[in-house]
C-alpha positions as CSV (number, residue, x, y, z in Angstrom):
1,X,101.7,134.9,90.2
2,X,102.9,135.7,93.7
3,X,100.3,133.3,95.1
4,X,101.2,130.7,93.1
5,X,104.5,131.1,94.3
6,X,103.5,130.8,97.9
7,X,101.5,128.0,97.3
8,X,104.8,126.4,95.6
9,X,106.9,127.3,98.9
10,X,104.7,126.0,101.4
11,X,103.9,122.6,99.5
12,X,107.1,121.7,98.9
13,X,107.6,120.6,102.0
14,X,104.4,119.5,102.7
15,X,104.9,116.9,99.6
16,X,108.6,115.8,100.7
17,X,107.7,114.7,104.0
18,X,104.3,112.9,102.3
19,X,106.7,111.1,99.9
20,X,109.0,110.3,103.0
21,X,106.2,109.0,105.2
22,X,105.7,106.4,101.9
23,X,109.2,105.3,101.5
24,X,109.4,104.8,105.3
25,X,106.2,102.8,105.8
26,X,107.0,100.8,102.4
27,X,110.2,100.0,104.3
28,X,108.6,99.0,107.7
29,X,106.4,96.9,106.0
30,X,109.2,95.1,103.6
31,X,108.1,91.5,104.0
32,X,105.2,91.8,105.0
33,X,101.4,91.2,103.4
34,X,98.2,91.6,104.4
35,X,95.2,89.5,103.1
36,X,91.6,89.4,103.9
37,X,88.8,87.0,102.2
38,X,85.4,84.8,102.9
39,X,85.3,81.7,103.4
40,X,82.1,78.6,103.7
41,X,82.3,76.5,106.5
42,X,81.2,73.3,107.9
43,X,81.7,71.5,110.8
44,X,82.1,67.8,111.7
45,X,79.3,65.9,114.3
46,X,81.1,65.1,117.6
47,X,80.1,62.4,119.6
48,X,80.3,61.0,123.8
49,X,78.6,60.8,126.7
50,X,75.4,59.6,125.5
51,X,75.2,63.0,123.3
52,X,76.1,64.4,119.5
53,X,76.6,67.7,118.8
54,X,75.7,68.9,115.0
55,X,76.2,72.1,113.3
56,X,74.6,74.7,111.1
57,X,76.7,75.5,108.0
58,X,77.7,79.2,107.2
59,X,80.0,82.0,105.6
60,X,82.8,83.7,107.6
61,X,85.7,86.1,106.9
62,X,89.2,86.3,107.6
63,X,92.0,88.8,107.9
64,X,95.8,88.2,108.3
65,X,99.1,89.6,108.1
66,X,102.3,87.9,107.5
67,X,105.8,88.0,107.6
68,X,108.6,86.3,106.2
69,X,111.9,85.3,107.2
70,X,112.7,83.6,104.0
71,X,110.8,83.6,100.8
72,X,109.6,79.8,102.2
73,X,109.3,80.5,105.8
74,X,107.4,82.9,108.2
75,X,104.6,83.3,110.4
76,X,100.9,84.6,110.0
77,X,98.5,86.1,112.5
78,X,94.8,85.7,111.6
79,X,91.5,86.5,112.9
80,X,88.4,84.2,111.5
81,X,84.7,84.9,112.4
82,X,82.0,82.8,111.6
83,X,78.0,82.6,113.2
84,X,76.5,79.6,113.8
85,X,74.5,77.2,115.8
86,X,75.0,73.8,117.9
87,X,72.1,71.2,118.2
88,X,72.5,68.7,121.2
89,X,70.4,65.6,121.4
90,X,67.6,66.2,123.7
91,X,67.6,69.6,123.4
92,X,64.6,71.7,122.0
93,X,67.0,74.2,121.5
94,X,70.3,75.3,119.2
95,X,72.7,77.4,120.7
96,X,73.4,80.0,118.2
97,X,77.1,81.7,118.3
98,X,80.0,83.7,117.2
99,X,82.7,82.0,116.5
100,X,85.8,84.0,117.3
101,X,89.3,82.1,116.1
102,X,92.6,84.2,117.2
103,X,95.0,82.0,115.2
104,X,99.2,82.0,115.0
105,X,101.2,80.0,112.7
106,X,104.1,79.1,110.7
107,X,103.8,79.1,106.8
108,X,106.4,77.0,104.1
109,X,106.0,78.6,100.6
110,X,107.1,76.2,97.4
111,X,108.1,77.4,94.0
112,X,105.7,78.7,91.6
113,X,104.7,76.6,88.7
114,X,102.0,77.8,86.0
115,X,102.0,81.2,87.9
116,X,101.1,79.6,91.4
117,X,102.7,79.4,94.5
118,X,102.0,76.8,97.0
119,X,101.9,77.3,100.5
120,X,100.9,75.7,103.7
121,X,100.0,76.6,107.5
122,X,99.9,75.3,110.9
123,X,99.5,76.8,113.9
124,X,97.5,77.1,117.4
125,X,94.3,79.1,117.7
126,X,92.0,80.1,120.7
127,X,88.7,79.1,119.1
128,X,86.0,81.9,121.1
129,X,82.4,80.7,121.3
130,X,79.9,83.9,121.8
131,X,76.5,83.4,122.0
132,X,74.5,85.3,120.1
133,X,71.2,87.5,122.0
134,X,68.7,86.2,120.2
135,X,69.3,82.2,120.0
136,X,71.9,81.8,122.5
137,X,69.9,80.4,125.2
138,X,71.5,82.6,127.6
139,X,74.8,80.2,128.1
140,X,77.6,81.7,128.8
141,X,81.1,82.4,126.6
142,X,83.4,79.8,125.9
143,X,87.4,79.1,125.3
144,X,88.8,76.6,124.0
145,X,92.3,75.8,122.5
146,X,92.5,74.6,119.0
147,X,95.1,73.7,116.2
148,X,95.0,75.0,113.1
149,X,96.4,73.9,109.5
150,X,95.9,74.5,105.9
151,X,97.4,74.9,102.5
152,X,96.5,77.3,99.4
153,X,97.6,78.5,96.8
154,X,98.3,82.4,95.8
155,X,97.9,83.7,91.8
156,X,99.6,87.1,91.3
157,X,97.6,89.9,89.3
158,X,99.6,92.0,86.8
159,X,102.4,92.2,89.7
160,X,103.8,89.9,92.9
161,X,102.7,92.4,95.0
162,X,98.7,92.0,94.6
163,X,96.4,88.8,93.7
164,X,94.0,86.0,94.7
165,X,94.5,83.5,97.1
166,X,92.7,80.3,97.4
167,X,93.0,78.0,100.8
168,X,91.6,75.5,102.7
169,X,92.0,76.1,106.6
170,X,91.0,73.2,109.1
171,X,90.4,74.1,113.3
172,X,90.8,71.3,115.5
173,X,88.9,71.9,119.1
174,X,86.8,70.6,121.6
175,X,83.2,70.8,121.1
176,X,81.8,73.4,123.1
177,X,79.5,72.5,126.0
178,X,79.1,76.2,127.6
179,X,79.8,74.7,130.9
180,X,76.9,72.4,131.1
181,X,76.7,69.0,131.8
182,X,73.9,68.4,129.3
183,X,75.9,70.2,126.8
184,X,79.0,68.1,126.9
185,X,80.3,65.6,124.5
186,X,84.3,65.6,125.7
187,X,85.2,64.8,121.6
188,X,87.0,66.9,119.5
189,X,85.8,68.0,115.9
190,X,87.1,69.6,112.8
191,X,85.6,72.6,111.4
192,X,86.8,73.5,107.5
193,X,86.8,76.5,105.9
194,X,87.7,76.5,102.0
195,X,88.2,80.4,101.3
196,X,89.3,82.7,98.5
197,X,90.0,86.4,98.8
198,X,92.4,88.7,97.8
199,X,96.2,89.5,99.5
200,X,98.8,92.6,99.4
201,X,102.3,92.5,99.4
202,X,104.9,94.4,101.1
C-alpha cells in the first residue's frame, strides 16, 4: 500500500510534465504537416551538341514538411531521392547516379469537393547528381539548379489530420554532363514523378 503510494507521488509529476511536453509540441507544430511517400519516375531525352542523353526509369521517395499561412497558402520543404542512369551517344558506358533534389516552394490549396482537396506547388530545387561506386564511371558530383511544380490531391482518413495524398511533381534542370565535354548536351529536360503516400497534420 505504502509503495503504491510512492509510486503515485513520484509519477505524478513525471505524467504532468509528459502531458505538457504534448500540448507544447502540438502547439509548435499548429500548422504544420509532415508527409513522406514513393513515387515512379521518368525522365525526358535531351538533345545538343551532336549528343542525346536518355534515362533509366526508377522508384524514389520523398519527405516534406509544410506550413501554412492560410488554409490556401504556405510553403513546403522537400527532399526527393531517386537512382538512376544516363546513356550518352557514343558512350559504352551509363553513368549510374543518385539523384538528390533539395526542393522549396509555395503551395495554393482549393476547396474540398467529394472529400478532396486540391492543391498545387512550385518552387526551386538544387537537383544533386551522385554517382554511384559501382557504375558511376568515376565522374565526379554535380549541381545543378532546377524548378519544380506539381499539383495533387489530399483524401482525409477518419479525420483532417491523417490520409493519402496523391501528386504529380515535375523538375526542370539541365542535363547533367559531370563536367565533361563528351558528356554535354547544354538542353534542359523534365523529369516526372507521379507519387502517392501518406501525410500528417498539425
Amino acid at each position: 500500500m505504502v509503495s503504491r503510494r510512492v509510486l503515485q507521488f513520484f509519477s505524478a509529476p513525471f505524467l504532468a510534465f509528459l502531458f505538457c511536453s504534448a500540448a507544447q509540441a502540438q502547439n509548435a507544430l499548429r500548422n504544420d504537416e509532415v508527409s513522406v511517400g514513393g513515387f515512379y519516375q521518368f525522365t525526358s531525352n535531351a538533345s545538343g551538341n551532336g549528343i542525346t542523353d536518355t534515362t533509366t526509369t526508377s522508384v524514389g521517395g520523398e519527405a516534406s514538411f509544410r506550413h501554412s499561412f492560410h488554409w490556401y497558402l504556405g510553403y513546403e520543404a522537400s527532399y526527393d531521392y531517386s537512382r538512376f542512369t544516363e546513356k550518352y551517344t557514343d558512350q559504352a558506358f551509363g553513368y549510374q547516379h543518385n539523384l538528390h533534389s533539395f526542393n522549396g516552394s509555395y503551395y495554393v490549396r482549393g476547396p474540398k469537393a467529394l472529400g478532396l482537396q486540391p492543391f498545387a506547388v512550385a518552387g526551386i530545387s538544387a537537383v544533386i547528381f551522385s554517382p554511384s561506386l559501382n557504375g558511376g564511371q568515376n565522374v565526379p558530383f554535380q549541381v545543378r539548379p532546377g524548378a519544380n511544380f506539381g499539383a495533387g490531391v489530399d483524401y482525409p482518413l477518419l479525420t483532417n489530420n491523417f490520409g493519402l495524398r496523391l501528386q504529380y511533381r515535375g523538375l526542370y534542370y539541365e542535363a547533367p554532363d559531370f563536367g565533361l565535354a563528351k558528356l554535354s548536351t547544354g538542353s534542359y529536360r523534365l523529369t516526372s514523378e507521379p507519387l502517392a503516400g501518406v501525410y500528417v497534420r498539425f
